[in-house]
C-alpha positions as a printed Julia matrix, in Angstrom:
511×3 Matrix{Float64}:
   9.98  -35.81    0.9
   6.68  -35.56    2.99
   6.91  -32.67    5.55
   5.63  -32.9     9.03
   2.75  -31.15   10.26
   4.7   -28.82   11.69
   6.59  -28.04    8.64
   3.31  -27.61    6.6
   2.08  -24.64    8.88
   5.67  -23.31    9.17
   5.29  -23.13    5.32
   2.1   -21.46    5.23
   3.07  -18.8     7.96
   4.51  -15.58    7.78
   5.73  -13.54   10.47
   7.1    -9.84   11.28
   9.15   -8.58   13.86
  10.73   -5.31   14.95
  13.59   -3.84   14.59
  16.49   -3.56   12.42
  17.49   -7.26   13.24
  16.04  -10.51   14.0
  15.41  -10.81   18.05
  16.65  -13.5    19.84
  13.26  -14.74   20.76
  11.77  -14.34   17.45
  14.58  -16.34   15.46
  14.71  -19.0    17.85
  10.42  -19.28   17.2
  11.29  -19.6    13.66
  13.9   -22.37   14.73
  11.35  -24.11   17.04
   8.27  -24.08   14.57
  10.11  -23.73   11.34
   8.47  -20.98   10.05
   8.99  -20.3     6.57
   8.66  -16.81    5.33
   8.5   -13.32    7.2
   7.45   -9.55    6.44
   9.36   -6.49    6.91
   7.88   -3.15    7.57
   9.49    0.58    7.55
  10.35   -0.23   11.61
  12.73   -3.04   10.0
  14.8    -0.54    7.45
  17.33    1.97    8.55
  19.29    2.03    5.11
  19.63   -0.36    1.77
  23.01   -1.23    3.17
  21.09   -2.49    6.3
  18.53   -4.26    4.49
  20.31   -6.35    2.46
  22.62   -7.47    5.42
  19.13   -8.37    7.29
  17.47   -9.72    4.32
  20.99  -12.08    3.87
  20.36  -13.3     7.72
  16.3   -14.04    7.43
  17.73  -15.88    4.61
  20.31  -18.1     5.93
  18.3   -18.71    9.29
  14.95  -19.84    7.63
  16.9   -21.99    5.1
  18.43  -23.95    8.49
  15.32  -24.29   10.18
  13.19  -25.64    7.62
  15.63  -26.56    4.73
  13.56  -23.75    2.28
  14.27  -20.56    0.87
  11.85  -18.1     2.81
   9.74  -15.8     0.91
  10.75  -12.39    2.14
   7.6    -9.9     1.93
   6.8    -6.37    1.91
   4.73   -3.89    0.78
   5.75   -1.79   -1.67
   3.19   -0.33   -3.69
   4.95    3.07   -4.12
   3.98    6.47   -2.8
   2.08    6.58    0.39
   3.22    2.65    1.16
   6.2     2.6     0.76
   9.11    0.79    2.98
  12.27    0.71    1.09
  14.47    3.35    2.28
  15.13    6.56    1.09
  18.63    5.39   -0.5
  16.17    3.18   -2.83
  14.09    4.77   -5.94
  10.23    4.62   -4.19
   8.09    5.27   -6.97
   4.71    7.38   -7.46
   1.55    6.11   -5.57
  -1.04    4.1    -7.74
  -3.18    6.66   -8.19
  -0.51    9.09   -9.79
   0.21    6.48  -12.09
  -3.2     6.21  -13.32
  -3.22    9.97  -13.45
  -0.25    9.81  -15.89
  -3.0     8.43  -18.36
   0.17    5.75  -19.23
  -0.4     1.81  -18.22
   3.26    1.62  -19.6
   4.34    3.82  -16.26
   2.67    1.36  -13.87
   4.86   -0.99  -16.03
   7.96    0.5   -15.52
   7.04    1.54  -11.97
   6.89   -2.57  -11.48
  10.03   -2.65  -13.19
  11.84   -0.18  -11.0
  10.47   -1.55   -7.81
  11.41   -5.09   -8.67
  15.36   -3.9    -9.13
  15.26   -2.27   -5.77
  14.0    -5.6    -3.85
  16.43   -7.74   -6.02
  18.74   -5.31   -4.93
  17.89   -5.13   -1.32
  16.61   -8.91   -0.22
  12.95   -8.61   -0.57
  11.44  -10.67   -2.82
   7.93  -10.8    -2.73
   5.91   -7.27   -2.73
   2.03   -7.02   -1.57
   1.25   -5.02   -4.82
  -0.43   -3.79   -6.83
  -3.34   -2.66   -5.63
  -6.54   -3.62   -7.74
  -9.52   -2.41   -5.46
 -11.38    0.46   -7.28
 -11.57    3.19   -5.02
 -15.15    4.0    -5.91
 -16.14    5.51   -2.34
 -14.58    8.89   -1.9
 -14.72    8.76    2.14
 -12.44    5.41    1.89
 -10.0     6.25    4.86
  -7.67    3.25    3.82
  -7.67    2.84   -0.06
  -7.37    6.39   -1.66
  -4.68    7.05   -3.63
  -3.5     3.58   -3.04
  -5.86    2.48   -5.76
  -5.06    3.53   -9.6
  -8.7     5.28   -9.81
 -12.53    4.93   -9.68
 -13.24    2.86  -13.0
 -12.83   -0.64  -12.75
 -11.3    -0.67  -16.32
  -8.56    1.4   -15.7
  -7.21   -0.12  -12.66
  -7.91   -3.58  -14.72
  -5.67   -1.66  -17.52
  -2.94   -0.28  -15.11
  -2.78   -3.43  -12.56
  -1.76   -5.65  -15.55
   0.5    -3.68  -16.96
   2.39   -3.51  -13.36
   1.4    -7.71  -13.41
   3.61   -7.87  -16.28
   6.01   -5.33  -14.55
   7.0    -7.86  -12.37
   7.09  -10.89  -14.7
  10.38  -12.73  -14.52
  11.94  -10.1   -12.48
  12.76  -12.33   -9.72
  10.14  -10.64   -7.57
   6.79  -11.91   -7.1
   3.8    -9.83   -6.84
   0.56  -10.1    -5.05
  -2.73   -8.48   -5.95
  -5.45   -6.95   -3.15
  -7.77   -6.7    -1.72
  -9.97   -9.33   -2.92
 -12.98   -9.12   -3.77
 -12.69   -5.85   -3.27
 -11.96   -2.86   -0.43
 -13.14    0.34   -2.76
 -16.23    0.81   -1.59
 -16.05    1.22    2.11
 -16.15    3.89    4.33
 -14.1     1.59    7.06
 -10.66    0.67    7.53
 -10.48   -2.69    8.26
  -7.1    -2.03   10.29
  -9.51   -0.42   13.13
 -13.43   -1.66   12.15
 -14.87   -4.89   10.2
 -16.36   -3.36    7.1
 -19.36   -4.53    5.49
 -20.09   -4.82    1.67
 -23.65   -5.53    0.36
 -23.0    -6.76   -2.68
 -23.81   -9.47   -4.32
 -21.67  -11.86   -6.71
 -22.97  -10.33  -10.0
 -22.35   -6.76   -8.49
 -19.01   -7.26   -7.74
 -18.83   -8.7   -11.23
 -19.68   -4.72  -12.95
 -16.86   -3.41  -10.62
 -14.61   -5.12   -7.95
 -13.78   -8.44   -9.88
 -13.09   -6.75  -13.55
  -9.4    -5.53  -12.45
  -8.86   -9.54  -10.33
 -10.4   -10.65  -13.48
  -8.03   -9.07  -15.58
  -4.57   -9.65  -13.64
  -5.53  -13.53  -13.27
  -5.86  -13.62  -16.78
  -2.45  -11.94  -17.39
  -0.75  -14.59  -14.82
  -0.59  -12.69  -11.34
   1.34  -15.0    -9.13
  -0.61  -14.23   -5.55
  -3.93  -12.2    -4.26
  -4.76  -11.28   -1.09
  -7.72  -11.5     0.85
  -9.71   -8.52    2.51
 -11.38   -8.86    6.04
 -14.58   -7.17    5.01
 -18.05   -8.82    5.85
 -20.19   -9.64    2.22
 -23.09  -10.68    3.58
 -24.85  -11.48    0.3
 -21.94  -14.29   -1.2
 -21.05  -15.59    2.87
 -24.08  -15.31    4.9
 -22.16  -16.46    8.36
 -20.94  -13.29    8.99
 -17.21  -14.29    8.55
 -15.14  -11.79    6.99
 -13.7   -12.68    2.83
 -10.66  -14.14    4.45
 -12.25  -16.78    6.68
 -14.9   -17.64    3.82
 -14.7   -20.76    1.66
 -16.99  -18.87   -0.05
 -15.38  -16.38   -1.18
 -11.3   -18.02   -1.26
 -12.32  -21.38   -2.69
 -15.89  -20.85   -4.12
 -15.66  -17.23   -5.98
 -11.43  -16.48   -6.1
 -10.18  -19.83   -7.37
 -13.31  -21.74   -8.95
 -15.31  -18.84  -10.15
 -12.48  -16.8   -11.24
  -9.88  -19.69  -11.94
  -6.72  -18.46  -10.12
  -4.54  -21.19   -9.16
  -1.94  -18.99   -7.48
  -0.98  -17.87   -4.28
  -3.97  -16.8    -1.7
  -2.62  -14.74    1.22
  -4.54  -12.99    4.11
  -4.07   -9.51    5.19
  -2.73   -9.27    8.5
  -4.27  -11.06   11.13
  -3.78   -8.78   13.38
  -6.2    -6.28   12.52
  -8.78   -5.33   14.65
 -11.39   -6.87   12.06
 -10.0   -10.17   12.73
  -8.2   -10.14   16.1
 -10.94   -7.97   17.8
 -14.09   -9.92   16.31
 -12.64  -13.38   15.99
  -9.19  -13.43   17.56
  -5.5   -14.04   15.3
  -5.41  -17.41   16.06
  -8.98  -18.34   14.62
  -8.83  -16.12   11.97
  -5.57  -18.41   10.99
  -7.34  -22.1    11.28
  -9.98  -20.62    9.63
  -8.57  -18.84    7.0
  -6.53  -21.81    6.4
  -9.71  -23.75    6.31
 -11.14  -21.33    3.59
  -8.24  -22.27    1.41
  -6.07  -19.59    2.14
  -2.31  -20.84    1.18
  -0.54  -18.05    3.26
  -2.21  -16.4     6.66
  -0.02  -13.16    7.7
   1.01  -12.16   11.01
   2.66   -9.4    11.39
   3.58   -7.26   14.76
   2.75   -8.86   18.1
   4.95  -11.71   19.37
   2.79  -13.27   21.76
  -0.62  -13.71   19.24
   2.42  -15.3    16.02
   3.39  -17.76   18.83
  -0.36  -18.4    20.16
  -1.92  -18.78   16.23
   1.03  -20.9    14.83
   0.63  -23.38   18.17
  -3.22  -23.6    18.01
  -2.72  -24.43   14.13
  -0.54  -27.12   14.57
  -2.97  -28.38   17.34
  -6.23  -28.1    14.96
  -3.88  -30.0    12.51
  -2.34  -32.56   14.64
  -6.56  -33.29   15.88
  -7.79  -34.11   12.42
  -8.88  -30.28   12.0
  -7.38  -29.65    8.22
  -7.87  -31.48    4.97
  -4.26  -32.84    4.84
  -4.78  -33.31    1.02
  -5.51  -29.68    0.59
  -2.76  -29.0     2.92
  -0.02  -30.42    0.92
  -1.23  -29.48   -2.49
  -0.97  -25.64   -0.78
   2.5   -26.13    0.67
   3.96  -28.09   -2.59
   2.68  -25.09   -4.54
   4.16  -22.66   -2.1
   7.64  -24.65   -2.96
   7.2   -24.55   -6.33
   7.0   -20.41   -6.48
   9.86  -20.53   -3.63
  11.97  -23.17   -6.15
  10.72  -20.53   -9.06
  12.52  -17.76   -7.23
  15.45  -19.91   -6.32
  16.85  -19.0   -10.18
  17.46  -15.2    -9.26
  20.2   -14.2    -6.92
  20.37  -10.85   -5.54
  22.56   -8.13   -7.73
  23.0    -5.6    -5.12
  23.95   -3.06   -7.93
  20.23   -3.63   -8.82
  19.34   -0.86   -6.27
  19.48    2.96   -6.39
  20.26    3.07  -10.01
  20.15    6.71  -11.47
  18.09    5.82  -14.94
  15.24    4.34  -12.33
  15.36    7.56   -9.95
  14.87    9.52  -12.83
  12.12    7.71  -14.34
  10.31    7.83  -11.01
  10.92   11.21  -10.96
   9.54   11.67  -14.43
   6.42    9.65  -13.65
   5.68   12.29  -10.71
   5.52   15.41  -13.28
   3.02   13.73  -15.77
   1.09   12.9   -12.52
   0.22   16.56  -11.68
  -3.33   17.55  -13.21
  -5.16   21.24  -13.0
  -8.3    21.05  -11.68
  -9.23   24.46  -11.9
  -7.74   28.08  -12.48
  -4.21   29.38  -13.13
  -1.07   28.83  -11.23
   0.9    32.02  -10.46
   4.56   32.51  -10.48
   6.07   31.56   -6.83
   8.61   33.8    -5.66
  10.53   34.72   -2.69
   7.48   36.74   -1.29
   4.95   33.65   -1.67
   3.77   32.11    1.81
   3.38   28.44    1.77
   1.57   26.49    4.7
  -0.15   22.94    4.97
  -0.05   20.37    7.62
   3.38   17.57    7.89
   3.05   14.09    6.3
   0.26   12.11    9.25
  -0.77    8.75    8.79
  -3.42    8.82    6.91
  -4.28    4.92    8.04
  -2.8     2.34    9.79
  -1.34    0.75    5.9
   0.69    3.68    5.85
   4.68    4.15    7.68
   4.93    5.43   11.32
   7.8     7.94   10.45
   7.14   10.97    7.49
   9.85   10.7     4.53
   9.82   14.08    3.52
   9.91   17.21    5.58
   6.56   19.16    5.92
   6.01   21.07    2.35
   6.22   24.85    4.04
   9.66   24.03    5.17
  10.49   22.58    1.87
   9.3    25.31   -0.23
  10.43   27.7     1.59
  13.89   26.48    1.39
  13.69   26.83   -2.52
  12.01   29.64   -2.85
  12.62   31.59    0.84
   9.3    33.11    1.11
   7.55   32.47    4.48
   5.86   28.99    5.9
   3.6    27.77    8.46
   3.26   23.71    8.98
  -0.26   23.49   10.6
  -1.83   21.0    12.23
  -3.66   17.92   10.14
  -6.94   19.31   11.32
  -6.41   23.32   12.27
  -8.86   24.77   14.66
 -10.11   27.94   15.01
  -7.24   29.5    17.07
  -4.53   28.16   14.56
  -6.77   28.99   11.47
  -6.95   32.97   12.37
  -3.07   32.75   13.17
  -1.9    31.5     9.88
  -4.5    33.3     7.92
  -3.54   36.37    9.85
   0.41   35.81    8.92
  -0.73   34.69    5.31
  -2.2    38.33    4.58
   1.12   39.74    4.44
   2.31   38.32    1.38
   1.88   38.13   -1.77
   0.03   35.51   -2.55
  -0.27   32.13   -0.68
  -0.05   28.35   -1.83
  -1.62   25.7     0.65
  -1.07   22.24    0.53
  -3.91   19.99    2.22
  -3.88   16.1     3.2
  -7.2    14.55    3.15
  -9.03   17.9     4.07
 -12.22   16.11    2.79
 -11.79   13.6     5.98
 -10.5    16.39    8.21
 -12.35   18.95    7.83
 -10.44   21.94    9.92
  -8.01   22.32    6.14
 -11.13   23.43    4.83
 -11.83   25.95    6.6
  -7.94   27.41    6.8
  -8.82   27.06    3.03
 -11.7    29.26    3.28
 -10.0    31.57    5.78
  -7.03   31.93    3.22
  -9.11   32.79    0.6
 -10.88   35.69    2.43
  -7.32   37.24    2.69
  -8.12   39.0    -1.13
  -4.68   37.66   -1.67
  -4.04   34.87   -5.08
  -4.33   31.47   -3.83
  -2.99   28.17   -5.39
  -4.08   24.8    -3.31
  -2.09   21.81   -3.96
  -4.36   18.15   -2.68
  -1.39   15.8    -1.68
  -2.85   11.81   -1.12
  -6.88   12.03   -1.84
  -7.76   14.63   -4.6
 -11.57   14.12   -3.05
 -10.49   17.75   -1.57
 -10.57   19.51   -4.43
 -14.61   20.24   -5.13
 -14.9    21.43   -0.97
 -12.3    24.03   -2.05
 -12.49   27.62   -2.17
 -14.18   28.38   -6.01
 -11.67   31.48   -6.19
  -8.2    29.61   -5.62
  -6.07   27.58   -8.49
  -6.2    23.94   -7.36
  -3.76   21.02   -8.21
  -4.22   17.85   -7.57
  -0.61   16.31   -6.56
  -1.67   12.31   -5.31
   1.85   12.33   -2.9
   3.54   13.65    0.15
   7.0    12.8    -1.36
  10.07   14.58   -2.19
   9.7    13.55   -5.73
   6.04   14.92   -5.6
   7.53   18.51   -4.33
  10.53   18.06   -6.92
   7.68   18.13   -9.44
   5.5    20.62   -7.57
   8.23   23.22   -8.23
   8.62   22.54  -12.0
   4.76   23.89  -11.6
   5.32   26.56   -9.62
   8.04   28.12  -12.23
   5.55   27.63  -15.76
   5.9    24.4   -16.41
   2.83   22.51  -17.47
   0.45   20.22  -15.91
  -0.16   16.73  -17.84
  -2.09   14.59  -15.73
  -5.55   13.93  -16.36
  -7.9    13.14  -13.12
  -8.15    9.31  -12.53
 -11.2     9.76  -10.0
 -14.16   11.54  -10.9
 -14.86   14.15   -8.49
């Protein structure tokens, strides 16, 4: 059957929304332009029970209006992105994984996530993450990223490739060629890499390299500038350069090529959504992603059926993308969902497990926490713009101190002086004192409630949820853990620690 022009770009589109169901306005787009395929975020969950009954109605709507299955996305990489609800099994960030020294956990990890989307609706998750977070100050990559050597990410982003193999669930690798090594989140900023090709060959390509080899169905593009491969000064995902010239002849991959959202300010602000689309489609980009804003999904999806309907695409390319986007979609077509899929108890407890052999000693000895300890550290933030809106876990004080009593502070994510003398001031009348920072090494005032802490005299243990780049700026006197999460299966295993039970992990970043 040969689809309209319409029904191409419907195909090659994917739109969010928010809220817990489909708007009026919204569905009837999807009617109107037949868009194919969506993305749900943390605003769009409330419970699994919810999620499958909205995952059912994207379903049944987008099969009306364009006579296709949709491809249902989301990002679930596990730990700090995470979306599934709290009545699913999330699993450990990337980054604990590769601190569990064990490619078979990313494996499993895959696994487990897999059952939960086959259980809830989703069926196409934005992981794993392959960039190798090789710059320490990266505010968007972190712990998102299995570690600092190319070779283990390569190692531990196939093993979570073959995670997902026949599972029903396709998986996307990102951020191609590479977000590591930047110091700018291309959510708020356009980064700029200057590398060229055979640079990015000794780092940033070895873990693309490596999953395209072991049959990764999709990659995503990054908006980050590379001057030295695309001179134009257009970002990776509006380069032919990069998408047709380095990802699929260079490298081979005859997959799925998605953008990151359009939305971000390193598209929308320098080039606008709706050129970032034509041109990203342009650069042989099979799937352009738009993801919050109403008004820009309309304007982009009408401008590309206007470049389209002027002669403005090669039509060829065009329907080779969308017959290969049907092909994965027909693929997919062979696994129903199993509700009883989700929330099984083997997979919380592997998760679980997988958060204890994360935790790794950096330096000194942990103490015995007891009902006279005084715990402080600032609530789950978002550390950048990839990460939820709403915390999943209450602030660690509060949790702690509901295991253990002792007393608790929750400070703010960057204490000032006034709030530093309080809780160091409060901390002095205890026994000893465990802190828990959140990217102190990117906001600085933890460091110095470290510092003012350790001047009590009083034994200090410092646990580094998210980044462990905090750990060398740390007082030399105090025990220090490095944790990777801000979960309640991170704490779980945090208190194993703090009553003698060993630490496993071994440091996936070197600091």
């Amino acid at each position: 059957m040969e689809l309209t022009i319409r029904q191409m770009i419907g195909q090659k589109t994917i739109l969010g929304f928010h809220g817990p169901d489909l708007p009026e306005d919204f569905e009837a787009f999807i009617r109107e332009y037949q868009v194919g395929n969506v993305i749900l975020f943390q605003r769009n969950v409330q419970s699994a029970d919810q999620l499958y009954t909205l995952c059912q109605k994207i379903r049944r709507v987008i099969l009306e209006a364009t006579g296709f299955p949709p491809f249902i996305v989301i990002d679930q990489e596990g730990g700090l992105v995470s979306r599934i609800p709290p009545d699913a099994v999330n699993v450990p960030s990337a980054m604990a994984l590769g601190a569990t020294g064990n490619p078979e956990n990313a494996f499993e990890a895959a696994k487990i996530t897999a059952r939960q989307l086959r259980g809830l609706g989703p069926n196409f998750t934005m992981a794993p993450v392959l960039d190798v977070n090789s710059n320490a100050d990266n505010p968007v990559i972190g712990v998102r990223s299995y570690g600092d050597d190319p070779r283990l990410v390569a190692v531990f982003g196939e093993a979570a490739v073959r995670g997902y193999e026949d599972s029903g669930v396709l998986c996307c690798g990102k951020h191609f060629p590479g977000h590591g090594d930047t110091s700018v989140d291309s959510h708020v900023g356009l980064p700029c890499v200057d590398k060229t090709v055979e640079e990015l060959e000794k780092m940033e390509l070895i873990p693309f390299r490596r999953a395209i080899e072991a049959g990764i169905p999709a990659i995503m593009s990054t908006h980050i500038l590379f001057p030295k491969i695309e001179p134009d000064r257009v970002p990776g995902t509006m380069s032919r350069k990069i998408i047709t010239g380095l990802l699929k002849e260079r490298l081979g991959f005859q997959g799925l090529v998605f953008t990151d959202c359009l939305e971000m300010n390193a598209i929308q602000k320098f080039y606008g959504t709706a050129k970032g689309m034509v041109e990203a489609f342009r650069a042989g980009v099979d799937l352009a992603e738009i993801s919050s804003t109403f008004s820009l999904e309309c304007d982009a999806v009408r401008y590309a059926n206007e470049v389209a309907e002027q002669g403005g695409f090669d039509m060829d390319e065009m329907r080779a993308s969308v017959k290969k986007i049907l092909a994965f979609k027909e693929k997919l077509a062979d696994y129903p969902l199993e509700r009883s899929l989700c929330n099984q108890s083997k997979d919380r407890e592997a998760s679980r497990k997988m958060a204890r052999q994360a935790l790794c000693m950096y330096d000194g000895t942990p103490f015995a926490v007891t009902e006279k300890t005084f715990f402080c550290g600032c609530a789950d933030y978002r550390t950048t713009e990839a990460a939820n809106l709403i915390a999943c876990v209450e602030p660690f004080a509060e949790y702690m101190t509901k295991h253990f009593g002792g007393g608790g502070m929750t400070t703010g994510k960057n204490p000032q002086d006034e709030e530093v003398h309080k809780i160091a001031n409060e901390a002095s009348r205890w026994d000893n004192i465990v802190l828990a920072t959140c990217n102190a090494h990117l906001y600085t005032g933890q460091l110095e409630l470290a510092k003012a802490l350790a001047a009590t005299g009083k034994p200090l243990m410092i646990v580094t949820t998210r980044n462990p780049y905090d750990l060398p700026k740390l007082p030399a006197c105090a025990c220090k853990i490095a944790a990777f999460d801000y979960t309640k299966d991170c704490f779980d295993a945090l208190i194993y620690v703090f009553q003698g039970a060993p630490l496993t992990g071994t440091m996936p970043v070197s600091l």
